[in-house]
C-alpha positions in Angstrom: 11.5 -10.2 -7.2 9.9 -7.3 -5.2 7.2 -7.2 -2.6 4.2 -4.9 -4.4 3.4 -2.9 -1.5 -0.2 -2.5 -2.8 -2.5 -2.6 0.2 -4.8 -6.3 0.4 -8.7 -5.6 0.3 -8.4 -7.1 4.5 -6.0 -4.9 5.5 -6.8 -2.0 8.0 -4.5 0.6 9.3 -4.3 4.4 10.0 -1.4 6.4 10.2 0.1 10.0 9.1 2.4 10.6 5.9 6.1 10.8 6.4 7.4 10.6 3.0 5.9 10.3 -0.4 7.9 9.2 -3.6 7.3 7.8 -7.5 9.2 5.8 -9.5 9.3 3.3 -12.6 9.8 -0.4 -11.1 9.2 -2.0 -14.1 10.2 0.8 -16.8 7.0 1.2 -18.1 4.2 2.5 -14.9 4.3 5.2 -12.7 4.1 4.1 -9.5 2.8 6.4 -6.1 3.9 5.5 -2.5 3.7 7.0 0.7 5.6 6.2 4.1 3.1 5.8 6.7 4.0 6.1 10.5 1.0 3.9 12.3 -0.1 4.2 15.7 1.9 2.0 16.5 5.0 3.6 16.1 5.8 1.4 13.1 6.4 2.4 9.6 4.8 0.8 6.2 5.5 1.7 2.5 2.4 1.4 0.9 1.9 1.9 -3.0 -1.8 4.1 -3.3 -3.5 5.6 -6.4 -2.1 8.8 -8.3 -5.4 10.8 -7.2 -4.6 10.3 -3.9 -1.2 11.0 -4.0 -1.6 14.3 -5.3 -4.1 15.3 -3.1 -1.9 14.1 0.2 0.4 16.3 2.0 3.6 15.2 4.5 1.6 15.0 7.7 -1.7 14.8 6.3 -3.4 11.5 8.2 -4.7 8.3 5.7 -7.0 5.3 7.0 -7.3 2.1 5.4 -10.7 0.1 6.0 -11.1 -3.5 4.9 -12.6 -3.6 1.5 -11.8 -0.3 0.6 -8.9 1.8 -0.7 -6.9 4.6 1.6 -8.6 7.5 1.9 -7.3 11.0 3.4 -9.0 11.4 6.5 
């Protein structure tokens, strides 16, 4: 079993782009993550839409509101 990385409709967070990546987890859907470095210092995976990861640079800042998706800011 794997955790799904996919960002809950409560969560907020904010942080810049350290690493983006792709892959098939289930042979069959493309799946887009980044690597987000918070404020905090701490770092989350977070699986986001293919729109957004194309649009999204390393170092390029994303915020996640609650009831929303990630946005770049």
């Amino acid at each position: 079993m794997f955790k799904s990385h996919k960002p809950g409709s409560d969560d907020a967070w904010e942080g810049i782009v350290e690493d983006k990546s792709r892959g098939m987890l289930d042979g069959a859907n493309m799946y887009h993550f980044v690597k987000v470095r918070r404020g905090d210092g701490q770092f989350i995976k977070v699986r986001i839409d293919r729109g957004l990861w194309k649009s999204i640079a390393v170092g390029d800042r994303i915020v996640k509101e609650p009831g929303s998706g990630p946005i770049k800011a």
